[in-house]
C-alpha distance (Angstrom), angle and dihedral (degrees) to the residues before:
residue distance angle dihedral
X1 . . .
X2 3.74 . .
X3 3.95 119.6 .
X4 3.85 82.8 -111.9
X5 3.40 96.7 50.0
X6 3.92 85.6 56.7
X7 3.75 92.9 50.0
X8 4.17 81.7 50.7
X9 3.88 95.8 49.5
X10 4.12 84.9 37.8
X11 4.11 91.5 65.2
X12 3.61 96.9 33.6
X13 3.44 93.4 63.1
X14 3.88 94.1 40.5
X15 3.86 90.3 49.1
X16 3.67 96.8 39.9
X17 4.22 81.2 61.8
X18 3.98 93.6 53.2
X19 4.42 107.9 111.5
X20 3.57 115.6 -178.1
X21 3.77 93.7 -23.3
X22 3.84 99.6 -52.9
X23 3.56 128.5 91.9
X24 3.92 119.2 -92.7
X25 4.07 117.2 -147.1
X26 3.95 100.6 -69.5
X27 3.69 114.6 -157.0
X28 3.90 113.0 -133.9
X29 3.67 113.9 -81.4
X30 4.09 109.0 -101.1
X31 3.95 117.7 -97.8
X32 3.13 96.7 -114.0
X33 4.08 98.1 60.9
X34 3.95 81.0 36.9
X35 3.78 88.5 54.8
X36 3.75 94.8 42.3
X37 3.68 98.8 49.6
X38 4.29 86.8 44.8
X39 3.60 87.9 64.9
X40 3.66 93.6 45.6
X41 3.84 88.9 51.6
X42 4.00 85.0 52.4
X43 4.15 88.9 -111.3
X44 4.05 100.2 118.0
X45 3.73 140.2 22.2
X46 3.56 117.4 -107.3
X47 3.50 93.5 -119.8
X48 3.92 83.2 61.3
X49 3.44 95.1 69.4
X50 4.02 105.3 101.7
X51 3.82 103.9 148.2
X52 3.59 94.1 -111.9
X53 3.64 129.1 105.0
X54 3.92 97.9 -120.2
X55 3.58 138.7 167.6
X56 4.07 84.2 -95.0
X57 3.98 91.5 64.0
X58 3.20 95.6 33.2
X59 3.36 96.3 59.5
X60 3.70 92.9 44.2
X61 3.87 92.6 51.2
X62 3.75 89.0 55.5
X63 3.93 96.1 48.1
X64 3.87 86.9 50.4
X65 4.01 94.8 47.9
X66 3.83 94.4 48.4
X67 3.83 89.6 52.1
X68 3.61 91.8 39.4
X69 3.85 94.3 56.4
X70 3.28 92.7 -115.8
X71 3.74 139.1 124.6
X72 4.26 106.5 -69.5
X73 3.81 91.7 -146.2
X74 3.83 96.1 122.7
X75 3.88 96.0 -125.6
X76 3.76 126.4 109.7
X77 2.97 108.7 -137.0
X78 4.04 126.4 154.1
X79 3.81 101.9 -64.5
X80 3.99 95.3 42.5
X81 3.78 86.6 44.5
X82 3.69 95.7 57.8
X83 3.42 91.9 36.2
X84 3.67 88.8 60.6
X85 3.43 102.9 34.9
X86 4.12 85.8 60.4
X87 4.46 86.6 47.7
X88 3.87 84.7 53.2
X89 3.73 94.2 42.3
X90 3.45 86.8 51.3
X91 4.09 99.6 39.7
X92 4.05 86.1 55.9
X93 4.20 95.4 43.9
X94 4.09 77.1 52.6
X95 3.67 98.8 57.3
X96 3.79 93.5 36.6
X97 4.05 86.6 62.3
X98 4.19 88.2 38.3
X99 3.69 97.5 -118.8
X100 3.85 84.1 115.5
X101 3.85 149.5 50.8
């Protein structure tokens, strides 16, 4: 699926959680959309992406929490998903203009 069509699958599932306003209990986004928007956001390999949570992602989804100011627990849940959904929005609008790998 295309980067975008992560992003898409991202909100809908985020949004589809909204009652009233306030944020119902969201379950952690699967590793495979966590995987694919890491490597968007420049954090893993594509040939890291498995579709398991492993020690790999995990790892990476901490690093990108602490230096995103946000809670280092490992899970994605919905703040470190939208957090990293922007980072790979902005990774890919990077290497679209050149200024990255």
């Amino acid at each position: 699926m295309s980067a975008m069509g992560n992003v898409r699958r991202l909100v809908v599932a985020v949004a589809g959680a909204m009652v009233d306003g306030a944020a119902a209990e969201v379950p952690p986004v699967e590793p495979g959309l966590a995987q694919e928007l890491l490597v968007d956001a420049g954090l893993l390999r594509p040939g890291q992406v498995t579709g398991r949570f492993d020690l790999v992602t995990a790892t990476a989804v901490r690093r990108f929490q602490a230096g995103a100011g946000l809670v280092s627990d490992g899970v994605v849940g919905p703040r470190t998903a939208q957090a990293l959904s922007r980072a790979a929005a902005d990774r890919r609008q990077l290497r679209a203009l050149g200024l990255a790998a």
